[in-house]
MDTraj code that builds the backbone (N, CA, C; nanometers):
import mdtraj as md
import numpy as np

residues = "UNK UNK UNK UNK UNK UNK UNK UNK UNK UNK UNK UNK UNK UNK UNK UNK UNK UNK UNK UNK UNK UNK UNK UNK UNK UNK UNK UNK UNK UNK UNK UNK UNK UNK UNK UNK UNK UNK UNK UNK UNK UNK UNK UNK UNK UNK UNK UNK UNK UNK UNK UNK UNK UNK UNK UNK UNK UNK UNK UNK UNK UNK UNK UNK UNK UNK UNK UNK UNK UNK UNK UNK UNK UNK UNK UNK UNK UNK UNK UNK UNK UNK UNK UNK UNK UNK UNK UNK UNK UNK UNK UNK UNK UNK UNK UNK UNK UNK UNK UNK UNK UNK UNK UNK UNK UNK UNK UNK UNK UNK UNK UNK UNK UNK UNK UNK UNK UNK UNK UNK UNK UNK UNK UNK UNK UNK".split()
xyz = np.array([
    [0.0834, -0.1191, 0.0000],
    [0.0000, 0.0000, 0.0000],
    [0.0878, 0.1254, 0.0000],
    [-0.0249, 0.2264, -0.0204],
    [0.1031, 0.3913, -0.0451],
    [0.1295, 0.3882, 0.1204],
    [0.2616, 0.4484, 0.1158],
    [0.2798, 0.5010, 0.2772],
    [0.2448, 0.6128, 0.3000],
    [0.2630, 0.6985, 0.2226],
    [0.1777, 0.8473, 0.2491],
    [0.1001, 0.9511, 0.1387],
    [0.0742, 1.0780, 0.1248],
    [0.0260, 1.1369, -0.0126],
    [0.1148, 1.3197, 0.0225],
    [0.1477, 1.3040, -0.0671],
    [0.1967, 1.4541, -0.0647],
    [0.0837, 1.5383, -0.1868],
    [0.1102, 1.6799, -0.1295],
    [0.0556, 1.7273, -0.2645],
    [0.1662, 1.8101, -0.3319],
    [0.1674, 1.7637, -0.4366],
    [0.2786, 1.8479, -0.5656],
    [0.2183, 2.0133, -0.5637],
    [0.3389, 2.0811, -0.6275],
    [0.2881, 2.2288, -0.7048],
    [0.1234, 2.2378, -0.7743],
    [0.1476, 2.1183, -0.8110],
    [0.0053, 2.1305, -0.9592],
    [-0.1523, 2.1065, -0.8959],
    [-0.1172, 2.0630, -0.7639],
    [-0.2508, 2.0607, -0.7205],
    [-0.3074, 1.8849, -0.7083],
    [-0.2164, 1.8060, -0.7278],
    [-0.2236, 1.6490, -0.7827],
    [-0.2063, 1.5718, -0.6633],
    [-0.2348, 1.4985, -0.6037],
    [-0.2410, 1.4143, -0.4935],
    [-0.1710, 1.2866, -0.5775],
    [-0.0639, 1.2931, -0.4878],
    [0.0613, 1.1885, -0.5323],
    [0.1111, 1.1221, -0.4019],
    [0.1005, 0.9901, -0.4821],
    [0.1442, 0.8760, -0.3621],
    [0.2874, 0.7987, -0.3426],
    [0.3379, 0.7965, -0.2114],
    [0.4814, 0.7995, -0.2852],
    [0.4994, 0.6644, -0.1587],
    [0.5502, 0.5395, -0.2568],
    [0.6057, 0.4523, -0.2190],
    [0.6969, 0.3912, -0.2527],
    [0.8333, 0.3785, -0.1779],
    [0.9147, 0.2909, -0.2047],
    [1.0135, 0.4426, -0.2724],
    [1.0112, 0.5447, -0.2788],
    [1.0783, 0.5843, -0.3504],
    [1.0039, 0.6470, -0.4969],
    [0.9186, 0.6179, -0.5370],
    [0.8321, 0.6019, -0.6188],
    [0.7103, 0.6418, -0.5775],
    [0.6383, 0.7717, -0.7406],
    [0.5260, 0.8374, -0.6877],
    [0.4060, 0.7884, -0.7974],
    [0.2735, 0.7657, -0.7764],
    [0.2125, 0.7516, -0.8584],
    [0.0837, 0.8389, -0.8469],
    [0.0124, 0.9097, -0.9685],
    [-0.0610, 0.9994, -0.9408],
    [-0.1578, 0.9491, -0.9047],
    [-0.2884, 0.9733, -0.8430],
    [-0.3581, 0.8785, -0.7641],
    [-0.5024, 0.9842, -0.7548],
    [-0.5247, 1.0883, -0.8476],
    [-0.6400, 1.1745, -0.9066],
    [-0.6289, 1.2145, -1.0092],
    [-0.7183, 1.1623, -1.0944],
    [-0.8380, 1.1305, -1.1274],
    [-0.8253, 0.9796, -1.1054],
    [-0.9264, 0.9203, -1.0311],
    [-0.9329, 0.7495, -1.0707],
    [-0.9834, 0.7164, -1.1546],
    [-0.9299, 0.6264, -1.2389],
    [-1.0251, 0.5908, -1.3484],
    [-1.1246, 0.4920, -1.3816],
    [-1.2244, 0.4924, -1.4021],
    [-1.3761, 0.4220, -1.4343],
    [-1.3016, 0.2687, -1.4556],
    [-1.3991, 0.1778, -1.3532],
    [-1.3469, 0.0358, -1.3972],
    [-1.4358, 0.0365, -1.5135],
    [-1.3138, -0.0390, -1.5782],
    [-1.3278, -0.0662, -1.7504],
    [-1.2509, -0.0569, -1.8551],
    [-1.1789, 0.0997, -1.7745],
    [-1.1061, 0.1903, -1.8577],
    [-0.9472, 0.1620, -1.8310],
    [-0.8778, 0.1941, -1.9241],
    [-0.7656, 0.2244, -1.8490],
    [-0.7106, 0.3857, -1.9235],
    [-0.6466, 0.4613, -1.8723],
    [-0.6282, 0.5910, -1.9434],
    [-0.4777, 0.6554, -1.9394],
    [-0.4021, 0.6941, -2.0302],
    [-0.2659, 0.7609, -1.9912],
    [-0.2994, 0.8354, -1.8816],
    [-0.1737, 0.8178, -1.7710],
    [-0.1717, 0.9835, -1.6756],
    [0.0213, 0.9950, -1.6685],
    [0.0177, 1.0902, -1.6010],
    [0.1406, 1.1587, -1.5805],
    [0.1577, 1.0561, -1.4581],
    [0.2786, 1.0182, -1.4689],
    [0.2961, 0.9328, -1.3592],
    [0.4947, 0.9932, -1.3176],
    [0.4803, 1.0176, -1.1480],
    [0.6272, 1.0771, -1.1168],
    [0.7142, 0.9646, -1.0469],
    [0.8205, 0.9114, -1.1506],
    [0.8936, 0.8381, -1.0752],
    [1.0195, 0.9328, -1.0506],
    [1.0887, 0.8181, -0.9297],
    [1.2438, 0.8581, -0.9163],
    [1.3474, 0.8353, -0.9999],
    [1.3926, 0.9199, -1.1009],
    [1.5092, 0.8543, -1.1810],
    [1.6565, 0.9259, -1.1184],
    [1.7521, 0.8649, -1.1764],
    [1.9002, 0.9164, -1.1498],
    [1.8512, 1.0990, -1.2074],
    [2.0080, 1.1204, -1.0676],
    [1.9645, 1.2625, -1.1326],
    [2.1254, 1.3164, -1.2088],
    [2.1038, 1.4271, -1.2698],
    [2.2193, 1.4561, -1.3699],
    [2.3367, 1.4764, -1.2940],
    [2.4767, 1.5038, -1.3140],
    [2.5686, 1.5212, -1.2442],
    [2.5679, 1.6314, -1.2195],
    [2.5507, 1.6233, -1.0337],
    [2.5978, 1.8054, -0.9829],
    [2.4523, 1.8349, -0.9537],
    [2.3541, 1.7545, -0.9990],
    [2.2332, 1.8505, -0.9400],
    [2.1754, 1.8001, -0.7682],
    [2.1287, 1.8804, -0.7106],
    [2.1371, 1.8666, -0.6081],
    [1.9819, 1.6856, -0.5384],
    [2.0609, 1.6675, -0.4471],
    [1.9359, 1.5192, -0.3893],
    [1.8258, 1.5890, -0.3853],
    [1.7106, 1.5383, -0.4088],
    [1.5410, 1.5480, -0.3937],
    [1.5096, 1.5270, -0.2674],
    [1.4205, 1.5906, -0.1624],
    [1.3976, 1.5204, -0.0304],
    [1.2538, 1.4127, -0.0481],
    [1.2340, 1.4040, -0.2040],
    [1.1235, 1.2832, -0.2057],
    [1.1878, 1.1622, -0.2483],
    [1.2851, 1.1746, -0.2993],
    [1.3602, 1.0455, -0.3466],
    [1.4391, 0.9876, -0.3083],
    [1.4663, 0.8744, -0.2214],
    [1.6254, 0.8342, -0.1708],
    [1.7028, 0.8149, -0.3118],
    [1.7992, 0.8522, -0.1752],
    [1.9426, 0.7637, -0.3133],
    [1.9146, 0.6041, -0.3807],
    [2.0212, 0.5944, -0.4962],
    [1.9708, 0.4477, -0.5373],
    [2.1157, 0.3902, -0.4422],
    [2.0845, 0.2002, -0.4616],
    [2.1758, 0.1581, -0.4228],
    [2.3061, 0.1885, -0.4265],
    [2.3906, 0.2564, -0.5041],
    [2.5103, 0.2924, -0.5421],
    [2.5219, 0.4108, -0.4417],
    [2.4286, 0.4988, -0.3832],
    [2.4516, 0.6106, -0.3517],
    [2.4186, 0.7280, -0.4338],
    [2.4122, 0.6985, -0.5305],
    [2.3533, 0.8222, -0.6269],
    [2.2418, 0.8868, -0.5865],
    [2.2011, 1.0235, -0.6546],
    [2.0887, 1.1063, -0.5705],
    [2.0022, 1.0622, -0.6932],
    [1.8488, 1.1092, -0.6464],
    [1.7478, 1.1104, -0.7364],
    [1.6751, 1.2018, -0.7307],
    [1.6243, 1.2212, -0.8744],
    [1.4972, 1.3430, -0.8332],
    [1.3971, 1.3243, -0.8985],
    [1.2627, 1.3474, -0.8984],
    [1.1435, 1.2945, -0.9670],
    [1.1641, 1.3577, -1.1291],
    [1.1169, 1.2449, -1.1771],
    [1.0971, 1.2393, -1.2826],
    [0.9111, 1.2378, -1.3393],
    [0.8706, 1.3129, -1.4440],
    [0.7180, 1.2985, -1.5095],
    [0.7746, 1.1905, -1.6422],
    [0.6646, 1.0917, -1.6067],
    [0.6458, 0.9989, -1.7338],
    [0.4981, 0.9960, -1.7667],
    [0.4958, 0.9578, -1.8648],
    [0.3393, 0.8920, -1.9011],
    [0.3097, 0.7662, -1.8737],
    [0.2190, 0.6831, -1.8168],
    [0.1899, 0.5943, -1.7696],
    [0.0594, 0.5527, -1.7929],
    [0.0237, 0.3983, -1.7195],
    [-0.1337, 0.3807, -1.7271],
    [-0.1431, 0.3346, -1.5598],
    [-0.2347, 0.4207, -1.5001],
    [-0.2899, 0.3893, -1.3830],
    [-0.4696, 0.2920, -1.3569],
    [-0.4215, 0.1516, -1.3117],
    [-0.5399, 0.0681, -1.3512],
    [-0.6554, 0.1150, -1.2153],
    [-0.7450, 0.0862, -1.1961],
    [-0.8160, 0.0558, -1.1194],
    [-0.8397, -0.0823, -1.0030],
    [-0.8504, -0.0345, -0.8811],
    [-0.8508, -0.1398, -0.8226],
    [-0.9038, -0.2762, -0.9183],
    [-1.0511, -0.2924, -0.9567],
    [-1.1126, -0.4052, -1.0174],
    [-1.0497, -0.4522, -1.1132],
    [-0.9665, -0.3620, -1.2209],
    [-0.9135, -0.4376, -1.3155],
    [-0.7911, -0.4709, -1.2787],
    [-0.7173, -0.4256, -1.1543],
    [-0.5892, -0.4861, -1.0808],
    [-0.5831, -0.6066, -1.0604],
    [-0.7373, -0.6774, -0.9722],
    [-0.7629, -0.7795, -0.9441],
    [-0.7503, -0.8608, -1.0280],
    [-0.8367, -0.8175, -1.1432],
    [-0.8625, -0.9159, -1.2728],
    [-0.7487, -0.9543, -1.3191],
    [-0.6691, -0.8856, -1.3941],
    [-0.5351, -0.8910, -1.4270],
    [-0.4112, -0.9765, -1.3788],
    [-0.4597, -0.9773, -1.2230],
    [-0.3560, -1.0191, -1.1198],
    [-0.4688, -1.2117, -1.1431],
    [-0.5482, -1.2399, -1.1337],
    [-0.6524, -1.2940, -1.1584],
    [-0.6086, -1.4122, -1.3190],
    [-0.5778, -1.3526, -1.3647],
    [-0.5896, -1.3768, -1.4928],
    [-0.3920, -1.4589, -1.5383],
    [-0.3432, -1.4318, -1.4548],
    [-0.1768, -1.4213, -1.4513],
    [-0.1981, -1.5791, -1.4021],
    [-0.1947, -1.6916, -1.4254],
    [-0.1336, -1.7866, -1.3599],
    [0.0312, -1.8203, -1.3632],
    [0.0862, -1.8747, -1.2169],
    [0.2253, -1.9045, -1.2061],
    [0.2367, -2.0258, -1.3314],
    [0.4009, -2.0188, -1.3590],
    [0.3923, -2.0831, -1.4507],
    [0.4208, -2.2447, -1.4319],
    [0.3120, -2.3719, -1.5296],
    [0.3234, -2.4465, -1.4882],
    [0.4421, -2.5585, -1.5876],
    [0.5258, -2.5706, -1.4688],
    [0.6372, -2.6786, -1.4938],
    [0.5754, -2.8261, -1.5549],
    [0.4533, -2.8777, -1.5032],
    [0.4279, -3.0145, -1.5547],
    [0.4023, -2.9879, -1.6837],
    [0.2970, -2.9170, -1.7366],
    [0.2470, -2.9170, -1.8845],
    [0.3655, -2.8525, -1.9320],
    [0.4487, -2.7881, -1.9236],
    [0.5730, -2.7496, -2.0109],
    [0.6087, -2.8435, -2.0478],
    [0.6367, -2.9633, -1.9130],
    [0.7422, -3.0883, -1.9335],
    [0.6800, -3.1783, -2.0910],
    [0.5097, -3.1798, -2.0317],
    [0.4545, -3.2988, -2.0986],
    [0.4118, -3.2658, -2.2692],
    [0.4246, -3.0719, -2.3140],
    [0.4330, -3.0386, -2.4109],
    [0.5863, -3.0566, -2.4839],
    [0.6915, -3.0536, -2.4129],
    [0.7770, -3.0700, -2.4745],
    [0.8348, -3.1970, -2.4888],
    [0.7990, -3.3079, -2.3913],
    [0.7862, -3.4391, -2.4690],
    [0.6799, -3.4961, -2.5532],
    [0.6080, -3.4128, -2.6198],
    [0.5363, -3.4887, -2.6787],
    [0.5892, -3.4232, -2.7877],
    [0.6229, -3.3338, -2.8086],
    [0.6917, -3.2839, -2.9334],
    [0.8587, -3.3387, -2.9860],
    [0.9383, -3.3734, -2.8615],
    [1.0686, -3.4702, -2.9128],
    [0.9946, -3.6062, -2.9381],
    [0.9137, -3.6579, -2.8824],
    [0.8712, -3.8035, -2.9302],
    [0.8249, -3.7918, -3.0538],
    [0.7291, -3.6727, -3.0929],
    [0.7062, -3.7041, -3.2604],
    [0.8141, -3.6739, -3.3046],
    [0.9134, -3.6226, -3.2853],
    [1.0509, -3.6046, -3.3742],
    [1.1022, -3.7547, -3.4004],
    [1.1598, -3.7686, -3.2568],
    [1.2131, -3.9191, -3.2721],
    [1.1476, -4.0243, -3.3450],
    [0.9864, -4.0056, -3.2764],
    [0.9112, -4.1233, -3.3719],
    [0.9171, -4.1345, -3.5120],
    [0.9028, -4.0020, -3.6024],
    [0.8816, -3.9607, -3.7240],
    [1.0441, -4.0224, -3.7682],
    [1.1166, -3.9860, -3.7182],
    [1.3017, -4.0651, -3.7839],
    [1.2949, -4.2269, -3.7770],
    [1.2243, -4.2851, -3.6651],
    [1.2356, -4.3753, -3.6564],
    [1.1042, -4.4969, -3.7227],
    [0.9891, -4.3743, -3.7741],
    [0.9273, -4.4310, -3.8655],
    [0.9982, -4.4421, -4.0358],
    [1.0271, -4.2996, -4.0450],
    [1.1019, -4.3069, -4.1713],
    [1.1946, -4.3525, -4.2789],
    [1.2689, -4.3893, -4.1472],
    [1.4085, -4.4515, -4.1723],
    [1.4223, -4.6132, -4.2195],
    [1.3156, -4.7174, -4.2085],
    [1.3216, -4.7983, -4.2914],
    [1.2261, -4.7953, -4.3892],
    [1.1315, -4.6280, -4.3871],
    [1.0369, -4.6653, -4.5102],
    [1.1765, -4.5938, -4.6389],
    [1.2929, -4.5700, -4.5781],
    [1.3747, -4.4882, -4.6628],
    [1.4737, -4.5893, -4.7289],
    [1.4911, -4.7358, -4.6112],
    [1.5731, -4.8093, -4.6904],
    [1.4884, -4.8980, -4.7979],
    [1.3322, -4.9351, -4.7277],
    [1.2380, -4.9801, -4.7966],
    [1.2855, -4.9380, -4.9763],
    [1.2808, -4.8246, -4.9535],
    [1.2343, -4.7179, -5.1176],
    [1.3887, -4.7566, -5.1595],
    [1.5235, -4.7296, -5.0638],
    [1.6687, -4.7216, -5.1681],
    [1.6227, -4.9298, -5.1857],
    [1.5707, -5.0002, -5.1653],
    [1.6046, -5.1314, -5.1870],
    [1.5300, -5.1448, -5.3153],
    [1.3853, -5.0788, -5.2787],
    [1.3138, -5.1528, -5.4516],
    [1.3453, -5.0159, -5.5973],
    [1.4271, -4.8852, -5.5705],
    [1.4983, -4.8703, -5.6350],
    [1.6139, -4.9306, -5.7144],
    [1.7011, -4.9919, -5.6471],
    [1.8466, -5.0724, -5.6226],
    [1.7616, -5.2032, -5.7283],
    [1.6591, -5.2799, -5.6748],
    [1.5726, -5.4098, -5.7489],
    [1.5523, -5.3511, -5.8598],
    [1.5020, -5.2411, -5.9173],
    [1.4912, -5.1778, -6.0507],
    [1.5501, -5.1722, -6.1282],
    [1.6857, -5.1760, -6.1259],
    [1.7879, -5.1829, -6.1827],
    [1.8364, -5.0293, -6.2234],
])
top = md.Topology()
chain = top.add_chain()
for i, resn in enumerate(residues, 1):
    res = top.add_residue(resn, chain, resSeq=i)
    for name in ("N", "CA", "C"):
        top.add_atom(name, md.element.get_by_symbol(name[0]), res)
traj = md.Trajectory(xyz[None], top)
């Protein structure tokens, strides 16, 4: 969850977690999803001074907010989405990808005497 809300210059109720702000007015209509301005923390240029909304990154470097464009979902379609994501499953990987080397193998090992079959009653032909 957000840990707190600041309000920016612009009048925007921004939620800032982790380092990271996301705009959090207008919500948008479940259904929808819509570009917004979204403020993260990026590196900041050399020499410009630390942000007091951004920690440093791991290295120590300063940060300062950054405006991107983004899509901010709605709780309901969060769910769905999150809903919709299954972990991935190891058995049917296994049992799709042996069934696909077995028709390989099978198919060589069908072929291969319908191939000497054909060089023999060639060879009988004279």
């Amino acid at each position: 969850m957000f840990a707190r809300r600041v309000l920016l210059g612009l009048g925007l109720a921004v939620s800032i977690c982790g380092g990271a702000f996301a705009q959090t007015t207008p919500t948008p209509a479940p259904g929808t999803v819509a570009p917004s301005l979204v403020l993260v923390c990026a590196l900041a240029p050399t020499g410009a001074p630390a942000s007091a909304y951004c920690p440093n990154d791991a290295n120590g470097n300063p940060q300062i907010p950054t405006v991107l464009q983004g899509y901010i979902l709605s709780s309901t379609d969060y769910a769905s989405l999150e809903a919709a994501i299954a972990p991935f499953d190891y058995t049917l990987a296994g049992s799709l990808f042996g069934m696909g080397a077995g028709l390989v193998v099978s198919s060589y090992f069908l072929a291969y005497p319908l191939g000497v079959l054909a060089r023999m009653l060639r060879s009988a032909r004279g």
